[in-house]
N, C-alpha and C positions, 0 to 999 in steps of 0.2 A: 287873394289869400296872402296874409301876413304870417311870420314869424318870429318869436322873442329868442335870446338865449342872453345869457349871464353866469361869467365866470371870474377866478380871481385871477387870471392870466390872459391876459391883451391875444396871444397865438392861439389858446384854447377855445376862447368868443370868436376869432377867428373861422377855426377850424366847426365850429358849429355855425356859423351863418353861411358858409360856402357848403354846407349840408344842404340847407334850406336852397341856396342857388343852385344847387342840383336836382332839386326836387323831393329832396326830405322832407320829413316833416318834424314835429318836436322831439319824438323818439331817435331818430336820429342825428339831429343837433346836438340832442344830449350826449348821448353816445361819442362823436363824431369828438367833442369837447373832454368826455371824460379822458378817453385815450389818449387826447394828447397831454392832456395834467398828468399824466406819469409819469411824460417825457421831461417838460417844460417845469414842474413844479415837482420832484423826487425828496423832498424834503418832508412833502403831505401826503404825498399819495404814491401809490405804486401798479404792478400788476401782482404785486405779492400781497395785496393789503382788500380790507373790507370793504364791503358794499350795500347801503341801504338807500330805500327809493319810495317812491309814492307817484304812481302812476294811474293817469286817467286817459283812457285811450280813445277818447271823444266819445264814448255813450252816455260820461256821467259817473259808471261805476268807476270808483278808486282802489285799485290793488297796491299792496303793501308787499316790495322786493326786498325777502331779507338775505343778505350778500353776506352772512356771517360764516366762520367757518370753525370747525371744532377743533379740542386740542386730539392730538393723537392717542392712540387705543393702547399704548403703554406709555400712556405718561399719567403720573399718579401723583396725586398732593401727599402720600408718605412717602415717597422716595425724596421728591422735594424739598419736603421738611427739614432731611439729613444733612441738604446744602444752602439752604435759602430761612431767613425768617417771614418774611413776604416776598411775594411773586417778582420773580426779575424782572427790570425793565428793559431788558438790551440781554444779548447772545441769543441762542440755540434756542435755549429751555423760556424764550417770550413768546413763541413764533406759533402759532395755532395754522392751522390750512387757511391758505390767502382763498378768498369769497369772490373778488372783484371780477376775475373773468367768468366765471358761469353766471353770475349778476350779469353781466354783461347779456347773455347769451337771452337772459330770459326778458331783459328789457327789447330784446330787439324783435323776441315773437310774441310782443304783445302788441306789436301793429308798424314795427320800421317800413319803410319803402324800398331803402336803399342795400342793397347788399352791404354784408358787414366787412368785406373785406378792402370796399369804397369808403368805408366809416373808418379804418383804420391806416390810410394811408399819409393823412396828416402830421399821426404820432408816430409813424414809420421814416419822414422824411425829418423831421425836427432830429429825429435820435441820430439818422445816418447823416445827416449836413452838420448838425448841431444849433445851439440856442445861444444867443447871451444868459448867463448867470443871472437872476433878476434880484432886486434889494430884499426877496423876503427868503431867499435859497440861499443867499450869500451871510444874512443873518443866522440861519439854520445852522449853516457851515459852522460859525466861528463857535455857537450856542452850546452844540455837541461834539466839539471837534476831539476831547478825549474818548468820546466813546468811538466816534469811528477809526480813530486811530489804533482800536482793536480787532477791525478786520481788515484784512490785506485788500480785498476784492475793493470798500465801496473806500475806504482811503487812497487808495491809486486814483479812483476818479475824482474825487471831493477836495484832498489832500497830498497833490502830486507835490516830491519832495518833500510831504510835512508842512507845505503851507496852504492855506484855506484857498479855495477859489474866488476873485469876489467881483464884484457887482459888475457886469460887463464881457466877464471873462467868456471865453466861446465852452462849453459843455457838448462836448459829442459823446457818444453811446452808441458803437458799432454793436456791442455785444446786444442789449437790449431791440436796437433796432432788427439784428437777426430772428431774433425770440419773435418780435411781433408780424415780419415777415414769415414767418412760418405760420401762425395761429390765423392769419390772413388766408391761410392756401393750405395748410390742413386742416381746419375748424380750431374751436376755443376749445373740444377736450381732448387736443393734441398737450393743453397747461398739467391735466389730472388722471391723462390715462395713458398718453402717448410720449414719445421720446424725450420732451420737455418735459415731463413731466416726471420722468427718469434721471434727468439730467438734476432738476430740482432735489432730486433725495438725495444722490448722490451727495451736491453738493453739500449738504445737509448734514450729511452721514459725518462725511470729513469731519465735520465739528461736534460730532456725538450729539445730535440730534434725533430723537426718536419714533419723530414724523418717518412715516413708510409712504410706501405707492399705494400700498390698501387703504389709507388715510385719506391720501389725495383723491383716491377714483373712488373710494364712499360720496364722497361731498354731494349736497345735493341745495340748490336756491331753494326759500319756501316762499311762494307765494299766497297772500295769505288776505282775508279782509284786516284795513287797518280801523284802530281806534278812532272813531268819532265824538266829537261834541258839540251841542247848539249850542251858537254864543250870537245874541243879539241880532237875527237873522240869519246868520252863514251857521256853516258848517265847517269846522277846523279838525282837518284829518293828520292823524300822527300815527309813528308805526307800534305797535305792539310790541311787549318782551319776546327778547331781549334787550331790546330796544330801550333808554331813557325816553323816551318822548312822550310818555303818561305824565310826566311831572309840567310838561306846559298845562296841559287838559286839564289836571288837578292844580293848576296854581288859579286859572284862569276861573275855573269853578269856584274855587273858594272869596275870591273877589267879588263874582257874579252874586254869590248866595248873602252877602252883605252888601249888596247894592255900591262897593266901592270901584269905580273908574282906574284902568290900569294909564300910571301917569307917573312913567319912568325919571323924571325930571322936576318932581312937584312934591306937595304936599304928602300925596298918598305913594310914595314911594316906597315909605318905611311900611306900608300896607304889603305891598309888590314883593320885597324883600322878605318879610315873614312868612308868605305864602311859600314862595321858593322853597327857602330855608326847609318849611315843612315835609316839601315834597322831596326835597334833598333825602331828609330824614327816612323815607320809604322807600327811596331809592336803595339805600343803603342799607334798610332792613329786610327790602322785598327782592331787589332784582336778582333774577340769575336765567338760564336758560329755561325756560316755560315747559321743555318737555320732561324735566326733572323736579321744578320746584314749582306749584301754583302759587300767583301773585291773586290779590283779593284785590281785583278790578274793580268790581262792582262797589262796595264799600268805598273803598278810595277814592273814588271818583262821586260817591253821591253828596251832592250837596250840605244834606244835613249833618251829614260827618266832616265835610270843608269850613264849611259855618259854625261849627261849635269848635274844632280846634284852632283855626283863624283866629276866633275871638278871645281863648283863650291863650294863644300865645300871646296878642294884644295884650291883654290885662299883668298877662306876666312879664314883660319884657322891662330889661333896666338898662339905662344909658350910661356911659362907659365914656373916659376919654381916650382919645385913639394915637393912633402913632404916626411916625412916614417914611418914608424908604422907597428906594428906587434899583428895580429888580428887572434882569432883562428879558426881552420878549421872543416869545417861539413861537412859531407853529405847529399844527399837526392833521388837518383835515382841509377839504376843499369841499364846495357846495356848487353845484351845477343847477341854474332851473331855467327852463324852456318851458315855453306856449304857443300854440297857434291858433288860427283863426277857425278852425275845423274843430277846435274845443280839445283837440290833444295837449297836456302836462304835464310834466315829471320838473320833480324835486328829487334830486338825487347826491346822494355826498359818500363819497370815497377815501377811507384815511388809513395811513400807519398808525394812527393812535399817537405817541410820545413824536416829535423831531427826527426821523429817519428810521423811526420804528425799531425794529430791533438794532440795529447797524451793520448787520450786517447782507453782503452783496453777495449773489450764489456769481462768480465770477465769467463763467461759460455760458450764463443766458442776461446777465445784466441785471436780473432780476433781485431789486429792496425786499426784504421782508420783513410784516410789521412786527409786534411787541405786543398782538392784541391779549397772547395770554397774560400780560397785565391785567386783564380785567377779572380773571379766576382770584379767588383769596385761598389761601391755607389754612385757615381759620377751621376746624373741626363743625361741620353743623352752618357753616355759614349757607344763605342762599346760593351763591356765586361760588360756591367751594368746588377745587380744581377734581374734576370728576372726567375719566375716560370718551372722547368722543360725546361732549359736551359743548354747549357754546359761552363764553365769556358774556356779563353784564356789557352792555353795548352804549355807544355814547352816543352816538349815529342818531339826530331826530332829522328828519327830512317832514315838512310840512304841507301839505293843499289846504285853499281854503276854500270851497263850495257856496254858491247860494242859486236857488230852483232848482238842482240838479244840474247846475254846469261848474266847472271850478272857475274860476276868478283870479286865482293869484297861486303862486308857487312861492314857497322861502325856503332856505335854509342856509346853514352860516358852519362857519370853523369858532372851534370854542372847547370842545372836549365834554368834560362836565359839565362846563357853563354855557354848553347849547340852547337848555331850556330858557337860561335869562336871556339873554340873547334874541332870543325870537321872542320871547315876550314884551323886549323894550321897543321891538320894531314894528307889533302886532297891529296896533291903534293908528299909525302912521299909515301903514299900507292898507289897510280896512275904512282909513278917510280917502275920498276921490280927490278933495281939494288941496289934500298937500300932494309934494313934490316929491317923486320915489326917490330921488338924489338924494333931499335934502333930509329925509328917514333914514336914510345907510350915513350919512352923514352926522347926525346929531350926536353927542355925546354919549358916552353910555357907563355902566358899573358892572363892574363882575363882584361874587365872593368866593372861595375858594382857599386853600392851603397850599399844600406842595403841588398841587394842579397848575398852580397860578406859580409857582415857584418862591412862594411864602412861606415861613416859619410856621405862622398860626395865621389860624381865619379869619381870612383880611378881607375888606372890602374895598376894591380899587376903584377910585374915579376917575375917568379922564381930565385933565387940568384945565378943560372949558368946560366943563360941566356948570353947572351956576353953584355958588358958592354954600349955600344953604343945607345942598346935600349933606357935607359932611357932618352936619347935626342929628338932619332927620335918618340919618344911614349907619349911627354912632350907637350900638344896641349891645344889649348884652355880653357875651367875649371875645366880639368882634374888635378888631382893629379897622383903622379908616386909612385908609393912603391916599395919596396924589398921583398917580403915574400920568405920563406925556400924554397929548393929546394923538389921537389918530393913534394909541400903541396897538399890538396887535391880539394882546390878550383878551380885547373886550370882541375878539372876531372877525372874520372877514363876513361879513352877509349877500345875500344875492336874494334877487325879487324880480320877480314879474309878475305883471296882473292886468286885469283887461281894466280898462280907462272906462270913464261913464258916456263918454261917445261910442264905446264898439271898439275901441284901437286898443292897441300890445301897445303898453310898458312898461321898463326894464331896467333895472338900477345895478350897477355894481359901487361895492365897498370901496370907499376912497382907503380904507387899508390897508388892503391890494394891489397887486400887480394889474389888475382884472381890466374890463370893459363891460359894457352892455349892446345890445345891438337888436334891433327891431328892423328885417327885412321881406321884402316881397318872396313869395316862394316860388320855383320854375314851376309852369305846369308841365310837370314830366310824369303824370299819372300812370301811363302805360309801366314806366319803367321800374318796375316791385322789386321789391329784394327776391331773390330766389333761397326756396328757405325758410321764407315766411311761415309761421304758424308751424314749424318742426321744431324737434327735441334738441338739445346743444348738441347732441351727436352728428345730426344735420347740419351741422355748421362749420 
């Protein structure tokens, strides 16, 4: 028995392969790795931030973990109105219920071994010894450093004296590491019902924030079937809305149903790019929480409707000369994927959404929280419109990709918006046996994007090895074309695993990253099951 995992954090691949040497298995690893990205990388991730996943727990069937959480039961797009013209992106009023530890809970009774409080001792020790600073937290820092310099709690730690922490510097978090000792040895809905939980509104409150404890201990994971597509043999599973991850399916469809090759680097690029673009386009007309607005899946995704708009944006597009500029790079999500040889994997990714989320730190538990009511609009009638104990448009695609009923590979990447392109320029790479999974997270890539990307207008960024031709075939109607540095981080950190055409796990991490990959033997410690297994998060 073999194990994969990959993450964008060298301690977090760590702490997921010392799962495996204990006798985990890939639900573990995962786990085992996400918790300590909370610790080690607070810039992307948190315990106060979202959680989506795609798990297959060695039968084949793939379940769809959505970690999202809603905004609070008085909080209303017209009182909003009075203060905001669009949704903030930082304070109080960004902060929806963090998703990530009840995700947590439901990932681990869909088949963990390990008790969760063994899976959480990793990111218990990094917080109470502390980490080096790593080069993409220390960019974070400098990136947002006027917004955090609006809360006292996560400025102390990020910004002691008013200067950034940087690359090296030691990061300890007594407070946090307390938090996750306790959630270790009372269960995880000690986060949403229990004194922490308490402590979170509180701190909250302080800042006239209008999340309650009846917000938090509403929360519930939805597990759910995800979105399927046949592409060329396999099967590529994505999650469902809230979820952005319709738009790979539908980009990938619309290429399929005109016989065009996805060929992120080539000819048919400016193919690649208008498919996107389209799906973009439904994203933004269709997405919002699925329990208030229906999205027209079906349509969307059927070919004959791929294949006629495809070609008619083809026919219409006009070429443009473009510009250049040099804009700096942030983060905001982390992607975790594990495999084993037992046919368990999860692709899982956990984010604050924007660079430190909201910015602000509940100071007595340690605890970031994201900014994901970003995703709500104010917009009267929009899909996504900020609606009570609702859930935000979601950016979160977490990928599997299936053939005969066993999955084959796991993806998923940091990117925000630009997830879908992202896993789609790496799709063809990791779907060939004969390339090199390094030398696919490796290759070049293009995002497009606006003020996502930290652009003026919708620009098309290339990385500066890219080959040179792109910027012709990529040069389209009111796009701009830029240059940005090679290896930046806006075109994503990605992660992959997938089973080799021997029978063997491997495993690639983003040379954009902090990350590693790791492919190891697993103990056989079978007897020794998580206690807990197969119970409610309240059992935990």
């Amino acid at each position: 028995m073999e194990g994969a995992i990959t993450t964008p954090h060298v301690l977090a691949t760590q702490a997921g392969a010392q799962a495996y040497a204990d006798g985990g298995n890939a639900i573990d690893a995962a786990l085992a790795a996400a918790a300590t990205l909370t610790v080690v990388y607070p810039h992307q991730c948190s315990i106060g931030s979202d959680l989506f996943a795609l798990v297959d727990h060695g039968t084949g069937q793939v379940w769809s973990v959505n970690g999202s959480g809603a905004a609070a039961a008085h909080m209303t797009a017209s009182a909003l109105r009075t203060r905001y013209r669009e949704m903030p992106d930082s304070g109080p009023d960004s902060i929806t219920v963090p998703g990530v530890i009840a995700g947590w809970g439901t990932l681990h009774n869909l088949g963990a071994r390990l008790p969760l409080a063994r899976l959480l001792k990793p990111a218990i020790r990094a917080a109470a010894e502390g980490v080096p600073v790593s080069g993409s937290l220390a960019n974070g820092i400098r990136f947002r450093r006027s917004t955090l310099l609006r809360n006292a709690g996560i400025s102390a730690l990020f910004l002691p004296g008013g200067e950034p922490l940087s690359a090296g510097a030691a990061l300890r978090q007594p407070q946090l590491a307390s938090t996750l000792e306790q959630l270790a040895r009372e269960g995880l809905a000690d986060f949403y019902s229990g004194s922490i939980g308490r402590q979170l509104v509180s701190g909250l409150g302080r800042l006239d924030s209008v999340l309650s404890l009846a917000d938090f201990a509403a929360h519930q994971t939805e597990l759910a079937t995800p979105l399927k597509l046949d592409h060329r043999g396999v099967q590529i599973y994505a999650s469902p809305p809230n979820s952005q991850g319709f738009m790979l399916l539908e980009t990938i469809t619309a290429l399929d149903a005109l016989g065009i090759d996805i060929d992120p680097l080539g000819g048919n690029a400016r193919h690649l790019l208008l498919a996107l673009l389209l799906s973009a386009e439904d994203r933004d007309r269709y997405l919002g929480d699925p329990r208030r607005v229906a999205m027209p899946l079906n349509d969307l995704l059927a070919p004959a409707n791929r294949r006629q708009r495809l070609s008619e944006k083809v026919e219409g597009l006009r070429t443009r000369a473009g510009t250049t500029g040099s804009i700096p790079a942030h983060g905001d999500t982390v992607a975790v994927c594990a495999m084993d040889s037992s046919g368990i994997a999860v692709s899982l990714i956990q984010s604050l959404y924007q660079t430190f989320g909201s910015g602000v730190l509940e100071s007595e538990t340690g605890v970031i929280f994201h900014n994901r009511a970003r995703g709500f609009s104010l917009t009267p009638g929009a899909p996504n419109e900020l609606v009570p104990r609702t859930r935000p448009a979601h950016t979160l695609s977490p990928v599997l990709i299936g053939r005969d009923a066993h999955t084959v590979a796991a993806l998923g990447t940091m990117g925000g918006r630009a997830q879908p392109q992202i896993l789609a320029q790496i799709l063809s790479g990791t779907l060939d046996p004969k390339t090199v999974l390094s030398d696919v997270l490796a290759a070049p890539r293009w995002v497009v994007g606006a003020r996502d990307l930290d652009f003026a207008r919708q620009t098309v960024a290339i990385e500066l090895d890219a080959p040179s031709h792109l910027d012709s075939i990529l040069r389209i109607d009111e796009l701009d074309v830029v240059r940005i540095a090679a290896r930046d981080e806006r075109v994503g950190h990605a992660q992959v695993v997938r089973l080799g055409a021997d029978g063997r796990l491997q495993a690639a991490s983003d040379p954009r990253s902090d990350g590693t990959a790791h492919v190891c033997a697993i103990a056989d410690k079978r007897n020794e099951t998580a206690k807990g297994c197969g119970r409610g998060l309240d059992a935990l």
